[in-house]
C-alpha positions as CSV (number, residue, x, y, z in Angstrom):
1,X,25.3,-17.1,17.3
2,X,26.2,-15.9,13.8
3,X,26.6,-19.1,12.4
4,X,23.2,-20.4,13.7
5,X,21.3,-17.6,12.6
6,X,22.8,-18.5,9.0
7,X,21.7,-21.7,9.2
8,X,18.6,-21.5,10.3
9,X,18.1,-19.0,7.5
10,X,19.5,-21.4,4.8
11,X,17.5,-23.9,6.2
12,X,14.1,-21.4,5.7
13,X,14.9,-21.0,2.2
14,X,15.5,-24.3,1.6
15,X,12.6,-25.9,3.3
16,X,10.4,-22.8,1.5
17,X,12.0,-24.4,-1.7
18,X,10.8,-27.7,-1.5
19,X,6.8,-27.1,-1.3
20,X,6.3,-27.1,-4.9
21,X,3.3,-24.8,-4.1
22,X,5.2,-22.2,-3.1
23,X,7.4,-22.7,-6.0
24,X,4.6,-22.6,-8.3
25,X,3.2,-19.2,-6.7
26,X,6.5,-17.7,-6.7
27,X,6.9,-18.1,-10.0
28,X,3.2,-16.7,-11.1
29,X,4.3,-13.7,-8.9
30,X,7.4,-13.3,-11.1
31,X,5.2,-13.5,-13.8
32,X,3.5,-11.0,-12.9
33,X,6.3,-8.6,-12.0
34,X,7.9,-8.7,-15.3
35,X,4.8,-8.6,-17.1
36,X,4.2,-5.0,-15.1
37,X,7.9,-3.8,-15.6
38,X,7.9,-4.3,-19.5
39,X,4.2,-3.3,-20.0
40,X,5.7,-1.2,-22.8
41,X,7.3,-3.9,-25.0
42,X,4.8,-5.8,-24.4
43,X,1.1,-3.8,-25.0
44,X,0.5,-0.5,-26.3
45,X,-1.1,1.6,-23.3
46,X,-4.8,2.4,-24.0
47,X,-6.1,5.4,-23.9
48,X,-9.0,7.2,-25.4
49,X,-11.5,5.4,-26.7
50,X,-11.3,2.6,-30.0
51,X,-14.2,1.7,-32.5
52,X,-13.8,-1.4,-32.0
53,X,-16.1,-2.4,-29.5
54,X,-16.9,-5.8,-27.4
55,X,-15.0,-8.2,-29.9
56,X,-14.3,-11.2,-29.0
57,X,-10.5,-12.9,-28.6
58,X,-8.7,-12.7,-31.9
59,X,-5.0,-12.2,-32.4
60,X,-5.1,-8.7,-32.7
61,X,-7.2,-8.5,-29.2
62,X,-6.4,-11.5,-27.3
63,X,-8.6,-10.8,-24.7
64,X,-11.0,-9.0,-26.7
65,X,-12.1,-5.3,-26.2
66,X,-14.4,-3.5,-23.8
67,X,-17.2,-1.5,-24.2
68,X,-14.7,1.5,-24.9
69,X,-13.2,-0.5,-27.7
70,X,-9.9,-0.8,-25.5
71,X,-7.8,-3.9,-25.5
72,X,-8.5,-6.0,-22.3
73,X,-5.3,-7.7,-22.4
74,X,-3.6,-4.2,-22.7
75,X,-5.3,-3.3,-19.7
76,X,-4.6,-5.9,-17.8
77,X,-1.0,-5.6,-18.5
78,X,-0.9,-1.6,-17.5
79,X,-3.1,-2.6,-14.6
80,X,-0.2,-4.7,-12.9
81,X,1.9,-1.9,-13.2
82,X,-0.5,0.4,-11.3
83,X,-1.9,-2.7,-8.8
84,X,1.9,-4.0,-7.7
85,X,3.2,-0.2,-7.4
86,X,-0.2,0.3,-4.7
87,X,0.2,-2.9,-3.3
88,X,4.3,-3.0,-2.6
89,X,4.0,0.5,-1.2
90,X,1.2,-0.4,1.1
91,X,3.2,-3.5,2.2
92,X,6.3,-1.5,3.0
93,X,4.5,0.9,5.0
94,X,2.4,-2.0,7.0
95,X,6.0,-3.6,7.6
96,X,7.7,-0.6,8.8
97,X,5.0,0.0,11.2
98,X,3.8,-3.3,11.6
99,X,6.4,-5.9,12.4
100,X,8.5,-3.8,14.6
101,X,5.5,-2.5,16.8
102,X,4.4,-5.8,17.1
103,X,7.7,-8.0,17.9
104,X,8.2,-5.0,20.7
105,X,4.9,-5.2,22.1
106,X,5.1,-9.1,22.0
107,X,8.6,-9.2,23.9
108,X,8.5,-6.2,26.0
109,X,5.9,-6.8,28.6
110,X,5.2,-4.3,30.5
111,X,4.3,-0.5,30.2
112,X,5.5,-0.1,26.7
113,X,4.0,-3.3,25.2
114,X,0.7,-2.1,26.9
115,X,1.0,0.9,25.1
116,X,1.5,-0.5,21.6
117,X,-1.2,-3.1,22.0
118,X,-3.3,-0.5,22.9
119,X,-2.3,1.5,19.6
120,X,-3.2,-1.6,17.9
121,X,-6.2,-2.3,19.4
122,X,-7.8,1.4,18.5
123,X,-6.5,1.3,14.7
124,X,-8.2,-1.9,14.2
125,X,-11.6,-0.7,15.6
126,X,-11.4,2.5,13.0
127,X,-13.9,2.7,10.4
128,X,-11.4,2.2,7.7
129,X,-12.7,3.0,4.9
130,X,-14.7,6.1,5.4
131,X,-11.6,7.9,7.2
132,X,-9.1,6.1,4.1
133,X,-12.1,8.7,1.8
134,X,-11.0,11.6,3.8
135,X,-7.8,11.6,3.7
136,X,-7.7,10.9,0.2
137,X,-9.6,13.7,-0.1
138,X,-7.6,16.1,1.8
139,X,-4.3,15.0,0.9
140,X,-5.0,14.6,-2.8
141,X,-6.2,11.5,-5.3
142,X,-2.4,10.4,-6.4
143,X,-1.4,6.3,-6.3
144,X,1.0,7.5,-3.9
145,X,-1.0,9.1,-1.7
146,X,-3.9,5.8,-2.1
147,X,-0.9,3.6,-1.6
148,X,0.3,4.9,1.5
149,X,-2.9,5.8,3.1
150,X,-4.0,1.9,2.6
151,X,-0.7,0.9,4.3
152,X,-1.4,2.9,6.9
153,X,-4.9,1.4,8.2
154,X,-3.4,-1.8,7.3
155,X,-0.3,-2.1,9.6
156,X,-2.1,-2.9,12.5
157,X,-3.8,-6.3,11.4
158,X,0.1,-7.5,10.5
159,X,1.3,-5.8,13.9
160,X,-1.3,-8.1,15.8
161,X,-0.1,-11.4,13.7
162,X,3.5,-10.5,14.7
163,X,2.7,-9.8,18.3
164,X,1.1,-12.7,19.2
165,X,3.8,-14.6,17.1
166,X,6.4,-13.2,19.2
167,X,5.0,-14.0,22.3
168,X,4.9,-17.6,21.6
169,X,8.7,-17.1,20.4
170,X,10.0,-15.3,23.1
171,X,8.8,-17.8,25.8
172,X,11.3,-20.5,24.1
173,X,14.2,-21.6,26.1
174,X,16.8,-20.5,23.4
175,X,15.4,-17.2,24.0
176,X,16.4,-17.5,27.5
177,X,19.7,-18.8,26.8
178,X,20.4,-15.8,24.6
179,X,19.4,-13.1,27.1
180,X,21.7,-14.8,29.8
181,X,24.4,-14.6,27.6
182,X,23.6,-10.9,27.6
183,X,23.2,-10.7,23.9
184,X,21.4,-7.3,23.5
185,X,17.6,-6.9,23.0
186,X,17.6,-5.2,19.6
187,X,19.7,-8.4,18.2
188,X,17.0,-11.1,20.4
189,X,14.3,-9.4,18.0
190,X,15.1,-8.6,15.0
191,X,17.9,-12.1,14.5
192,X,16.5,-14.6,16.8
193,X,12.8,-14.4,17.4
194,X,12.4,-12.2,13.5
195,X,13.2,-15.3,11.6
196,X,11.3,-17.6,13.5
197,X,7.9,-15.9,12.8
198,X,8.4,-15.0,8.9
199,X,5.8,-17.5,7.9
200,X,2.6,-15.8,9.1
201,X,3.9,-12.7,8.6
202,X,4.3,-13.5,5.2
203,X,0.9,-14.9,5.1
204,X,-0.8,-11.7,5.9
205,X,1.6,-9.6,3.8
206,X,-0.3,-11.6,1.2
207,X,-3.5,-10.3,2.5
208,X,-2.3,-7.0,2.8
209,X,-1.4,-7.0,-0.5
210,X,-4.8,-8.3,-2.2
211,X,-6.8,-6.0,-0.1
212,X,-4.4,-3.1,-1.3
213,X,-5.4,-3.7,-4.9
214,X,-9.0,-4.1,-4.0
215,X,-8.8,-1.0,-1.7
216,X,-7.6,1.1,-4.4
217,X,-10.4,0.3,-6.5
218,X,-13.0,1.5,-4.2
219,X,-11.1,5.0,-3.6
220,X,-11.2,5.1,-7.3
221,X,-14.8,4.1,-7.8
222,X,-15.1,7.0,-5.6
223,X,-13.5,9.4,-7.7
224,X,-10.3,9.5,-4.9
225,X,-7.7,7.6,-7.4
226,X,-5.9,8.4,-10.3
227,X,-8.2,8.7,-13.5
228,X,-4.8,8.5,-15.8
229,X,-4.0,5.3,-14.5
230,X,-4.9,1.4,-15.1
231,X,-5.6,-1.0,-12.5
232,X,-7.0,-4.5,-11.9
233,X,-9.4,-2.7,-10.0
């Protein structure tokens, strides 16, 4: 069983390597990663305000200036810093929460996959965004605290993907096979059926992540964010 859960996972990667698409996006998102974690050799951070205002590109302001005389290109290269911290956060608290609650409900049947369903069900009828306002509120306006609050409300959507994902899964005759050869249930999940559904989970992590960043900029059009910080927001 070992041996075919490596090769099924070499075979993912491999097969995820070949769409010259992903390729493509993979590398924009590594891009974008280095570009956040050497902000510092790269752009001075702004702060305060310039005289320069609302120039156009030039090679001292590649992107030209706002209408605080800050460097856009500056900004946008703090931003990711702030942006990929919020959205990664958000992302590991929706997958904590997320895929396990949902490949349990999807496999286990009965009284406790009612249970989590039903848990899903409620978070996903919550107005979001005014109770994401006061808990900001109450719990402080920090990117932490915005980044784990938007992972919060936004486990449920990925727990719902990985549910019905696992049902389709677990109804497989290999499935079968392995519970007969009384392989036990924590190993059916999280090796056999986990690797099977990682392409539309990945998908909505995606989605998670973009609506993290534009989730953080309506806290902190509201006042609920960090004022010190820079985001694409």
């Amino acid at each position: 069983m070992e041996d075919d859960f490596d090769a099924r996972k070499k075979g993912f990667f491999q097969l995820l390597m070949r769409n010259r698409l992903t390729v493509v996006g993979l590398i924009g998102v590594l891009v974008i990663v280095l570009m956040g974690i050497f902000a510092p050799f790269i752009a001075e951070k702004p702060k305060g305000y310039g005289s320069e205002i609302l120039l156009s590109p030039s090679t001292n302001h590649w992107f030209g200036t706002d209408n605080l005389g800050l460097d856009i290109f500056a900004e946008m290269v703090w931003g990711a810093r702030t942006s990929l911290f919020v959205s990664l956060v958000a992302v590991l608290v929706a997958i904590v929460i997320g895929v396990p609650a949902g490949m349990i409900s999807g496999y286990k049947k009965g009284v406790i996959g009612s249970i989590i369903d039903s848990l899903i069900d409620i978070f996903l009828t919550l107005p979001i965004l005014p109770l994401m306002i006061v808990i900001a509120a109450v719990i402080g306006s920090s990117i932490l605290n915005v980044a784990v609050i938007i992972g919060i409300f936004s486990w449920p959507s990925l727990a719902r993907v990985t549910r019905n994902a696992t049902l389709k899964i677990s109804e497989l005759q290999f499935i079968e096979v392995a519970k007969c050869l009384g392989i036990p249930t924590g190993n059916i999940i999280f090796k056999h059926i986990l690797l099977n559904i990682m392409g539309p989970i990945l998908v909505n992590i995606t989605l998670i992540m973009a609506t993290a960043v534009l989730s953080e900029a309506g806290l902190s059009f509201l006042g609920l964010g960090d004022p010190t910080t820079w985001s694409w927001g």
